[in-house]
KOLDREN-11421 format. One record per residue (C-alpha): residue number from 1; residue in one letter; x, z, y. Coordinates in nm, 4 decimals, m for minus. Example, Ala and Ser with C-alpha at 12.3 -4.5 7.8 and 13.67 -1.06 7.14 Angstrom:
! KOLDREN-11421
+-----+---+----------+----------+----------+
!   k ! r !     east !       up !    north !
+-----+---+----------+----------+----------+
!   1 ! a !   1.2300 !   0.7800 !  m0.4500 !
!   2 ! s !   1.3670 !   0.7140 !  m0.1060 !
+-----+---+----------+----------+----------+
***
This chain:
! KOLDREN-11421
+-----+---+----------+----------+----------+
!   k ! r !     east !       up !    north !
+-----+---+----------+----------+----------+
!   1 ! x !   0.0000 !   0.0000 !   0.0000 !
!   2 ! x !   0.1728 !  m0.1034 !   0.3060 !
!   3 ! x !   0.1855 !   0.1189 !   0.6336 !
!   4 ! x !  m0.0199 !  m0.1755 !   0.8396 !
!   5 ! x !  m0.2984 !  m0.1094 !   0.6239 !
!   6 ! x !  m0.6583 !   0.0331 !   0.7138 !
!   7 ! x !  m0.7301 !   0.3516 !   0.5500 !
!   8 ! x !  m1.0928 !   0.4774 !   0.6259 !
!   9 ! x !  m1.0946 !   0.7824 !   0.4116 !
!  10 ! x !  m1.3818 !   0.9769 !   0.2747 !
!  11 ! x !  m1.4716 !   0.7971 !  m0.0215 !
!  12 ! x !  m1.0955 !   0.7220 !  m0.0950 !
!  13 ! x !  m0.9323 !   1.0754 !  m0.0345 !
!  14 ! x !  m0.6125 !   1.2228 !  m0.2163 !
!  15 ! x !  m0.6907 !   1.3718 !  m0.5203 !
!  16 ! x !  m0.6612 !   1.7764 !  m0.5928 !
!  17 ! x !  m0.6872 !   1.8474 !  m0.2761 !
!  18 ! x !  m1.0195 !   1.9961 !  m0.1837 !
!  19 ! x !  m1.2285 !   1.8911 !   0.1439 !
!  20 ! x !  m1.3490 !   2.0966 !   0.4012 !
!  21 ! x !  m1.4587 !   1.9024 !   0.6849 !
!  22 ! x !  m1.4921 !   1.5093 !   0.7985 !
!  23 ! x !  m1.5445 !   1.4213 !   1.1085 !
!  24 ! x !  m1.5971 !   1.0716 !   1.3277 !
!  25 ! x !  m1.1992 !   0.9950 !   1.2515 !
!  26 ! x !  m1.0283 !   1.2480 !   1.0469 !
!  27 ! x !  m1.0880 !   1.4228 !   0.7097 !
!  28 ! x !  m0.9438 !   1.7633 !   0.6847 !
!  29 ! x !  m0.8025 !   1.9045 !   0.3504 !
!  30 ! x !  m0.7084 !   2.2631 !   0.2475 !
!  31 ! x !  m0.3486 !   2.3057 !   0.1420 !
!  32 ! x !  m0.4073 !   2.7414 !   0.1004 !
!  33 ! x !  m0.5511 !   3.0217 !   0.3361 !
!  34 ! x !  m0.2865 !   2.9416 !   0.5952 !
!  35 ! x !  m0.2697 !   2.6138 !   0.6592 !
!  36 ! x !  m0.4988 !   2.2423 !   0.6519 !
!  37 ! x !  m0.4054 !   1.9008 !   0.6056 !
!  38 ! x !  m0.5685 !   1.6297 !   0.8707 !
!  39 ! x !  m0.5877 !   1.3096 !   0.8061 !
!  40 ! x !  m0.6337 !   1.0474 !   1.1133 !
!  41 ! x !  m0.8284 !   0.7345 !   0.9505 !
!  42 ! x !  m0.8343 !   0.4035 !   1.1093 !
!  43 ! x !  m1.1930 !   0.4728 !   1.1518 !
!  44 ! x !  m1.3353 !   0.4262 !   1.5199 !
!  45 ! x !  m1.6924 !   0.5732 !   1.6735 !
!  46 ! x !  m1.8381 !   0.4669 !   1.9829 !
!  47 ! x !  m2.1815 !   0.6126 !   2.1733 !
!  48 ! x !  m2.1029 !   0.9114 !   1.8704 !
!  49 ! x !  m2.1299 !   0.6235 !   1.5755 !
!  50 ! x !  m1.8982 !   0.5497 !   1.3551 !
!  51 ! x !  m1.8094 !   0.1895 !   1.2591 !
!  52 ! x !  m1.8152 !   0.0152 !   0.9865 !
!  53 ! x !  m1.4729 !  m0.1247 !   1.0518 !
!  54 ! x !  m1.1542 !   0.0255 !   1.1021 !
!  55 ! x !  m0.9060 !  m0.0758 !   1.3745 !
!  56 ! x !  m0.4987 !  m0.1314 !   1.2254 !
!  57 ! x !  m0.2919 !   0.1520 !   1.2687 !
!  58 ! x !  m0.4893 !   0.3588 !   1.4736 !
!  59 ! x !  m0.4573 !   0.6752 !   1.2711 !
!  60 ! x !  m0.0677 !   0.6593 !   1.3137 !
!  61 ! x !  m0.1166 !   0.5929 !   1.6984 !
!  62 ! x !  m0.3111 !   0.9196 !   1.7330 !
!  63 ! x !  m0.1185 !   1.1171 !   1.4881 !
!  64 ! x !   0.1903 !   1.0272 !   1.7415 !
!  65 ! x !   0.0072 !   1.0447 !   2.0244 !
!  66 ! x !  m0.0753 !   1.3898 !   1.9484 !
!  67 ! x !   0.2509 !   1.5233 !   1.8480 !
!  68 ! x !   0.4441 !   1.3987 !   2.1773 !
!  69 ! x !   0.1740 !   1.5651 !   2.3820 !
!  70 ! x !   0.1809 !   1.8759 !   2.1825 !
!  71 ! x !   0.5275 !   1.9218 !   2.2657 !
!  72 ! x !   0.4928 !   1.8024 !   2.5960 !
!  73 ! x !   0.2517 !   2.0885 !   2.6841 !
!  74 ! x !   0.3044 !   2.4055 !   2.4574 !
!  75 ! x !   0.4434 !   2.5919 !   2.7695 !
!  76 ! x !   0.0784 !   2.5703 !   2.8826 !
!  77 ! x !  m0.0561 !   2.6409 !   2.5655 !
!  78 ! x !   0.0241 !   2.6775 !   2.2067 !
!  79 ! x !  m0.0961 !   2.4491 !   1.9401 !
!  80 ! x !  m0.1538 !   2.4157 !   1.6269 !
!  81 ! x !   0.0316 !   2.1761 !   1.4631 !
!  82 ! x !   0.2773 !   2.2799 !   1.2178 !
!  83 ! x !   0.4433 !   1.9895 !   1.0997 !
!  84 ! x !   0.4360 !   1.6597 !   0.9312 !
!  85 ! x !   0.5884 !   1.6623 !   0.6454 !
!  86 ! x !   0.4124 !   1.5776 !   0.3094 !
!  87 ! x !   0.6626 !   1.7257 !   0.0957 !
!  88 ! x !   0.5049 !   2.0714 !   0.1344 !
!  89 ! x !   0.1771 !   1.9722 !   0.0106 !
!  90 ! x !   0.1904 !   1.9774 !  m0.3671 !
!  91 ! x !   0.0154 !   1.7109 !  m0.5695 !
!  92 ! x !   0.0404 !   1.3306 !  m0.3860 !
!  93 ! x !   0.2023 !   1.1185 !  m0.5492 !
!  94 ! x !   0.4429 !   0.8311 !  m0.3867 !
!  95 ! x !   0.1270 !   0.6565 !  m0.3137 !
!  96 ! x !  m0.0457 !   0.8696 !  m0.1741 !
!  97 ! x !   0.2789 !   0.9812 !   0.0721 !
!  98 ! x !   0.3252 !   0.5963 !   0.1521 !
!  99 ! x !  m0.0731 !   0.5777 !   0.2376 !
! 100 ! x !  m0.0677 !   0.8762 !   0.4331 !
! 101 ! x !   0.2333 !   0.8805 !   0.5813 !
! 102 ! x !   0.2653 !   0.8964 !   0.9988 !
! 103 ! x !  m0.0804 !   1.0176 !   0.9605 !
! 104 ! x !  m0.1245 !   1.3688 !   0.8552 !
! 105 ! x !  m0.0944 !   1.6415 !   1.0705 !
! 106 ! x !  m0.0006 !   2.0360 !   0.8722 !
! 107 ! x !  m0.1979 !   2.2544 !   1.1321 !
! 108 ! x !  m0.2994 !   2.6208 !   1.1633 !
! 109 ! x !  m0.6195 !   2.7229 !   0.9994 !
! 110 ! x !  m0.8208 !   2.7784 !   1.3531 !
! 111 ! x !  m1.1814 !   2.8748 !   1.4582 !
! 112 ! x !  m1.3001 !   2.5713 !   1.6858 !
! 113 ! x !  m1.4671 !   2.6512 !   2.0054 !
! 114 ! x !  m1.8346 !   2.5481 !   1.9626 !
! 115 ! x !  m1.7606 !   2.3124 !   2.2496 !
! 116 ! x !  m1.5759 !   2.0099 !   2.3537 !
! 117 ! x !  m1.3890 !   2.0361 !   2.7042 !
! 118 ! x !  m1.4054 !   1.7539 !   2.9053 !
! 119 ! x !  m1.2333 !   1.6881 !   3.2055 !
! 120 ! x !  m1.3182 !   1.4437 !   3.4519 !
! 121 ! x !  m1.0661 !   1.2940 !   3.7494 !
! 122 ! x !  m1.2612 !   0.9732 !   3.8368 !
! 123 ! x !  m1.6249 !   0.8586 !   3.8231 !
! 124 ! x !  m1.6716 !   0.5896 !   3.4834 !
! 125 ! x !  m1.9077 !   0.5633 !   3.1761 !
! 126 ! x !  m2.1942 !   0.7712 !   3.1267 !
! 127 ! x !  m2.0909 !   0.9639 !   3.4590 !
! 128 ! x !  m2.0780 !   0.6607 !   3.6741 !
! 129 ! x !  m2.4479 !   0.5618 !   3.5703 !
! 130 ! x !  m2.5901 !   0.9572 !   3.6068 !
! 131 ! x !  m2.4571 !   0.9421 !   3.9507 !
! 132 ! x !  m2.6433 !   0.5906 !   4.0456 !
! 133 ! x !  m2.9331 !   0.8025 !   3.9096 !
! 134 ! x !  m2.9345 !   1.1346 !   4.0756 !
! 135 ! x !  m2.5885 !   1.1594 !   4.2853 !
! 136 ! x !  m2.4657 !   1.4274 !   3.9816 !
! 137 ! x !  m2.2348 !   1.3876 !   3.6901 !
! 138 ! x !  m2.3567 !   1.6451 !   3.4257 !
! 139 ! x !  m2.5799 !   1.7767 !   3.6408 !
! 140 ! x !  m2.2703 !   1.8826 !   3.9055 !
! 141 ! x !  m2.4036 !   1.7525 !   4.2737 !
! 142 ! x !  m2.1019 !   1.4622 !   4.3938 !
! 143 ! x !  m2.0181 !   1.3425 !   4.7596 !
! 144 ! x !  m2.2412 !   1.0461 !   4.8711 !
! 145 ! x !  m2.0582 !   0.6856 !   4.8707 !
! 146 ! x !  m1.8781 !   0.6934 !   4.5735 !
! 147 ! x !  m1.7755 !   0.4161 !   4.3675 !
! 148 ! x !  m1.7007 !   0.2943 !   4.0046 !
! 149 ! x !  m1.3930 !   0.4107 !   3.9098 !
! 150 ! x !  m1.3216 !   0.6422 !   4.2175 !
! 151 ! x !  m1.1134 !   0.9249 !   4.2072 !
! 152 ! x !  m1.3066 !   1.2849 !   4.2332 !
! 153 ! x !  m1.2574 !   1.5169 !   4.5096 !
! 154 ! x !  m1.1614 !   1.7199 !   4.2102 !
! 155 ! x !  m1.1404 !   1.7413 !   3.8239 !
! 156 ! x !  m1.4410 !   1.8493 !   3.7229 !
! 157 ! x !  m1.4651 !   2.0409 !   3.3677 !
! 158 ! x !  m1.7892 !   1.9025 !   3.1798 !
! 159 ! x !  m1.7989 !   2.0383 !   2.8452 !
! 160 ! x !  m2.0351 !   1.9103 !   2.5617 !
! 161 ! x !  m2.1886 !   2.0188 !   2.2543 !
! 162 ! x !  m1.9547 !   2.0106 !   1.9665 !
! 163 ! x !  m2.1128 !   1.9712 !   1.6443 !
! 164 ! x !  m2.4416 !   1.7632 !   1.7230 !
! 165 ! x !  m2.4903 !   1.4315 !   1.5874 !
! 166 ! x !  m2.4385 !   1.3598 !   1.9730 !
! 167 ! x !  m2.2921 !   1.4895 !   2.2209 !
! 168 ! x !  m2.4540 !   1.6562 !   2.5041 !
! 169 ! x !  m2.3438 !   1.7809 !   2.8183 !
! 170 ! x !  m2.3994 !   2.1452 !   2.8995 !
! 171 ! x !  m2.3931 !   2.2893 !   3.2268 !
! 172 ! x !  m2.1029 !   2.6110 !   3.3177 !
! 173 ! x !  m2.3777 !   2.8630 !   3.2153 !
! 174 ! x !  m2.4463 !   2.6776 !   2.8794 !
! 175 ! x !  m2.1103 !   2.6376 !   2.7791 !
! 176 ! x !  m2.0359 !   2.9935 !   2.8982 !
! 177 ! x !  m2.3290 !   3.1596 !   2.6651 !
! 178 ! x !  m2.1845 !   2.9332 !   2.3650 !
! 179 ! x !  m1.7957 !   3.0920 !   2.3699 !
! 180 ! x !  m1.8393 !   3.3700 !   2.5694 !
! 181 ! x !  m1.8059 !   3.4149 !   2.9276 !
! 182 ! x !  m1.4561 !   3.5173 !   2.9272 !
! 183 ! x !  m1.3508 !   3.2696 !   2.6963 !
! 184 ! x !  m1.4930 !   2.9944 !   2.8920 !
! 185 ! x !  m1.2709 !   3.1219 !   3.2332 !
! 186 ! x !  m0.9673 !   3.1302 !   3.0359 !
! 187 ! x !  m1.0963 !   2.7998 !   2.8522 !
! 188 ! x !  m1.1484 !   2.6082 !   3.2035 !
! 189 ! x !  m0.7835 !   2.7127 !   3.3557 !
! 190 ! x !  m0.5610 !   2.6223 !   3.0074 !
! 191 ! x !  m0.7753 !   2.2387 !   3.0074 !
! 192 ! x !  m0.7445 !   2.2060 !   3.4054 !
! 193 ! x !  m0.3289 !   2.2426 !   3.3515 !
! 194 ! x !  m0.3462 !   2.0274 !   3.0823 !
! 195 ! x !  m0.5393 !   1.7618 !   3.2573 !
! 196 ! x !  m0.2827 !   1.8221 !   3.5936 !
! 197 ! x !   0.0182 !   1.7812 !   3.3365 !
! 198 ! x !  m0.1149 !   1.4381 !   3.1512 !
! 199 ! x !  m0.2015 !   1.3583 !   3.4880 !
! 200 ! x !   0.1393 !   1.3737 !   3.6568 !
! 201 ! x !   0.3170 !   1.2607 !   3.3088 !
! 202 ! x !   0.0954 !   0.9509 !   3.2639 !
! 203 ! x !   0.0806 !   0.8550 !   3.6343 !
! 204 ! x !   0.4865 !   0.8448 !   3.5755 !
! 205 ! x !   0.3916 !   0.5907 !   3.3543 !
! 206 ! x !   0.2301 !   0.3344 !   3.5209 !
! 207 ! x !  m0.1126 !   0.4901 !   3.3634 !
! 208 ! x !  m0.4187 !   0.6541 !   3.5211 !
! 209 ! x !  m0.5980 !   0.9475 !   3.3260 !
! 210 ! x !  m0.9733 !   0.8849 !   3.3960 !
! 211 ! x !  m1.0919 !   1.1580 !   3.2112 !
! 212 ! x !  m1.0269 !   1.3441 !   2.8710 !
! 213 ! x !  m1.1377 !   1.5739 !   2.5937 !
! 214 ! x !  m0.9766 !   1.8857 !   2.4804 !
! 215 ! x !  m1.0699 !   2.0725 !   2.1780 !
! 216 ! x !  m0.9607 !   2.4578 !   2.1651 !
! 217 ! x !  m0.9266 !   2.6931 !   1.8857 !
! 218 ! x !  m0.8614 !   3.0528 !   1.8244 !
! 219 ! x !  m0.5785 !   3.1771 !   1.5486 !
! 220 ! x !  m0.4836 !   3.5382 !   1.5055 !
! 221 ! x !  m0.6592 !   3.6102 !   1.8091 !
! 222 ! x !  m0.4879 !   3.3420 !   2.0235 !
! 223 ! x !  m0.6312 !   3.0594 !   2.1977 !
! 224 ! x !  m0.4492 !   2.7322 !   2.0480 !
! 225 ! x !  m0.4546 !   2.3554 !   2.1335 !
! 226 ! x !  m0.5992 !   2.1527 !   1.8509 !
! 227 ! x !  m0.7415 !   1.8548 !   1.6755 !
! 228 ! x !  m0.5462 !   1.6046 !   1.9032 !
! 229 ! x !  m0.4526 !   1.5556 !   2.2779 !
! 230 ! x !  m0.4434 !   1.2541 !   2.5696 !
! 231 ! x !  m0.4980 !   1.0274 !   2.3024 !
! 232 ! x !  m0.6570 !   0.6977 !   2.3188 !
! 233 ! x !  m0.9805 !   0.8185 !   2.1524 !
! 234 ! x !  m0.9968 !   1.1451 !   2.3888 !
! 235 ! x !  m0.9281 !   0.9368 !   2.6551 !
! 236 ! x !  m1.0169 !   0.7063 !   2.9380 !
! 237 ! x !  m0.6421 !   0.5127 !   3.0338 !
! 238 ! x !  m0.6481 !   0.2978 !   3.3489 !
! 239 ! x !  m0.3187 !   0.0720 !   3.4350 !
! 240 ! x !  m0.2190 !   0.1571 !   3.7844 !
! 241 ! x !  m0.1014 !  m0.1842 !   3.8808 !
! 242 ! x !  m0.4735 !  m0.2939 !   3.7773 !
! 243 ! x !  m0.6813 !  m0.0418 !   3.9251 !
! 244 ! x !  m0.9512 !  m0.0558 !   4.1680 !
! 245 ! x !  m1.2471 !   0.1094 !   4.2767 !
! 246 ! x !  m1.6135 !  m0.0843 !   4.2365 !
! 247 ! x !  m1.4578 !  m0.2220 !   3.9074 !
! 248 ! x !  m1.4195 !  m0.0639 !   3.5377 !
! 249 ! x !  m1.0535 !  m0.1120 !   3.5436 !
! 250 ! x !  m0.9078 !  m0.2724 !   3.2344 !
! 251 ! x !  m0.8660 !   0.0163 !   2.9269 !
! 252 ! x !  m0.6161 !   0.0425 !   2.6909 !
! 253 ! x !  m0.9168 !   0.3045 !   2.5269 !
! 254 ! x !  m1.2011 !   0.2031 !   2.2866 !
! 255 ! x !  m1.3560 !   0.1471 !   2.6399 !
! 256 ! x !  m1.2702 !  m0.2305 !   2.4975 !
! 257 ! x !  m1.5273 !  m0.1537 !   2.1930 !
! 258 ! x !  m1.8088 !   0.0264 !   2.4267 !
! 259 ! x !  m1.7834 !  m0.2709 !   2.6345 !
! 260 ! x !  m1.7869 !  m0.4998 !   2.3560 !
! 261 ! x !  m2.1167 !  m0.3099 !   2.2019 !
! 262 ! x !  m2.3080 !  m0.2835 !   2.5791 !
! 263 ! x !  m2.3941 !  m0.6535 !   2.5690 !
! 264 ! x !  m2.5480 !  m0.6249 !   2.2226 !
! 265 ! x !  m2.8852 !  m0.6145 !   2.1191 !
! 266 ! x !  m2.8480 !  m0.2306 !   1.9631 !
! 267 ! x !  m2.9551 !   0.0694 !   2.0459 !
! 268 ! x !  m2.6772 !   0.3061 !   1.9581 !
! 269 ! x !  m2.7948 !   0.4098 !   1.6856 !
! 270 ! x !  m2.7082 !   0.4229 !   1.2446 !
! 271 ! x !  m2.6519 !   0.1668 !   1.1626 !
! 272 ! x !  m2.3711 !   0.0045 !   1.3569 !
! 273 ! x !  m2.3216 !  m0.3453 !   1.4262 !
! 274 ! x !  m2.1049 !  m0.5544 !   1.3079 !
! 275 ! x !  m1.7835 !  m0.6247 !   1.4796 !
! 276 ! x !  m1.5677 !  m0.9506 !   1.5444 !
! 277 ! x !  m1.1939 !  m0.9037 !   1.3789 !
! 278 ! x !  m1.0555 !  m1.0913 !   1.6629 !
! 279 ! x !  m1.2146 !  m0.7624 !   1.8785 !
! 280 ! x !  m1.0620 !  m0.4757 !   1.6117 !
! 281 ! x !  m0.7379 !  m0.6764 !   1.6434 !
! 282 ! x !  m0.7532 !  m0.6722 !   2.0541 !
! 283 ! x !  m0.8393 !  m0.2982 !   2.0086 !
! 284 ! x !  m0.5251 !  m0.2274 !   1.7863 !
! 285 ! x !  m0.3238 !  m0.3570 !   2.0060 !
! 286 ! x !  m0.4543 !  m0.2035 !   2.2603 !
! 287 ! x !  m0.3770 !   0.0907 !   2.0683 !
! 288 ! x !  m0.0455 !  m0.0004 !   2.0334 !
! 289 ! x !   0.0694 !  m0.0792 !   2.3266 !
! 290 ! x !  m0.0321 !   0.3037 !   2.5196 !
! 291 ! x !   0.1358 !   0.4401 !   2.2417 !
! 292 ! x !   0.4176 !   0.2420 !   2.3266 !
! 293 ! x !   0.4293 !   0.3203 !   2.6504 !
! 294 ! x !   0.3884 !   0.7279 !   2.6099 !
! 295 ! x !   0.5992 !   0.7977 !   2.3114 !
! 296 ! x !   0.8472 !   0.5170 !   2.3700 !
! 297 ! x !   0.7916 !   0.4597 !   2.0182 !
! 298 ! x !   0.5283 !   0.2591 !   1.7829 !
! 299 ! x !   0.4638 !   0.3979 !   1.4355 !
! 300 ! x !   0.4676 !   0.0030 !   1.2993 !
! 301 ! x !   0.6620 !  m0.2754 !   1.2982 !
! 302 ! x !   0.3926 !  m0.5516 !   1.4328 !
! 303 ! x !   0.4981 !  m0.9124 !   1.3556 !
! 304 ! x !   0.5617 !  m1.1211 !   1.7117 !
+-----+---+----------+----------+----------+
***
């Protein structure tokens, strides 16, 4: 099986290892009380539904994604990545380390915050057509005038549900009553650094950070980083040199898939449609290329 391959997961998993959770993208394994095994498929969702297609190599460009970041911000906040080497988990075979490998993350066992926390820096998406609406983005009042793609005054923090079928935004009081008031305080500063740090590091880059997800967790008593970071899939990435407001600046996201699925007859809903392999190609390399450009790295070899 060779590392350019699509691996969807699920109904092909590694054998003897048991499975506790599978989510949009990545299956998560047990390796003892301690520790877990994800797995980033090549599996993409859009509007909270998953494909029926995968897009090449995009579980290796989030598993790398999310290890530079996680180093890049553990003096803001611990994570919980352990390491990525499938030696220490007993019982794959050579093919199973070829299939897996560059995609497997050894993490903490964590409790996941009931929440997702999203950060906002400029008006796009779902936001963008709220505020034609009503002048609000999750229900937060904006300044008059803006346009598509404009920077905010301010990041704004607008967390979601977590584990609904989809997502839902949830006003400061909502997410607060969910994780505890306290938790939500100390929540909202450790995801506004983050956000300032990709921010500053991506903007280095040549690369705008729209807006972002962050998923928290709490080991030991300690409030960790986890699941993945500034990735792609969390992520709305803008180039700089083509940026402007009143447009949707080109994405090197899945915006390219949301945009793809807006001018189809389908109402976002099971079952998905399905998708042009010229369009999963232009995503993967998509893909590609922003992990190119923040690790300095790819985790393939593509052919020119």
């Amino acid at each position: 099986m060779s590392n350019d391959s699509i691996y969807l997961g699920r109904d092909d998993a590694p054998p003897g290892l048991k499975q506790v959770a599978s989510g949009k993208v990545r299956d998560i394994y047990e390796i003892d009380s301690e520790r877990l095994l994800f797995v980033t498929t090549d599996r993409i969702s859009a509007f909270d539904v998953v494909m029926n297609d995968g897009i090449p190599h995009k579980g290796r460009v989030l598993t790398s994604i999310a290890e530079h970041w996680f180093g890049r911000t553990e003096d803001i906040l611990p994570h919980h990545l352990l390491g990525t080497d499938l030696s220490v988990v007993d019982g794959l075979d050579a093919e199973w380390r070829e299939r897996l490998d560059g995609r497997c993350m050894i993490v903490r066992r964590c409790e996941p915050d009931p929440i997702e926390w999203v950060v906002r820096g400029h008006i796009a998406g779902s936001g963008w057509k709220e505020y034609q609406q009503s002048g609000t983005v999750c229900g937060i009042p904006l300044p008059e005038g803006l346009g598509l793609a404009q920077e905010l005054p301010e990041p704004l923090l607008t967390p979601t549900t977590k584990f609904e079928a989809h997502d839902r935004p949830l006003s400061p009081a909502e997410a607060a009553d969910l994780v505890g008031e306290e938790r939500y305080k100390e929540g909202e500063a450790f995801v506004m650094a983050l956000f300032e740090r990709g921010t500053k590091e991506l903007a280095e880059l040549g690369i705008r950070l729209a807006d972002t997800k962050f998923e928290l967790g709490t080991w030991q008593g300690q409030t960790l980083l986890i699941d993945e970071a500034l990735t792609p899939d969390s992520s709305r990435f803008w180039a700089e040199d083509l940026y402007e407001v009143g447009i949707s600046p080109p994405s090197y996201d899945k915006q390219i898939l949301r945009d793809y699925l807006e001018t189809l007859d389908w109402n976002k809903e099971y079952p998905a449609p399905e998708l042009d392999p010229a369009l999963l190609t232009k995503v993967g390399m998509s893909y590609l290329e922003i992990c190119q450009l923040i690790t300095g790295t790819s985790p393939v070899e593509v052919a020119s």
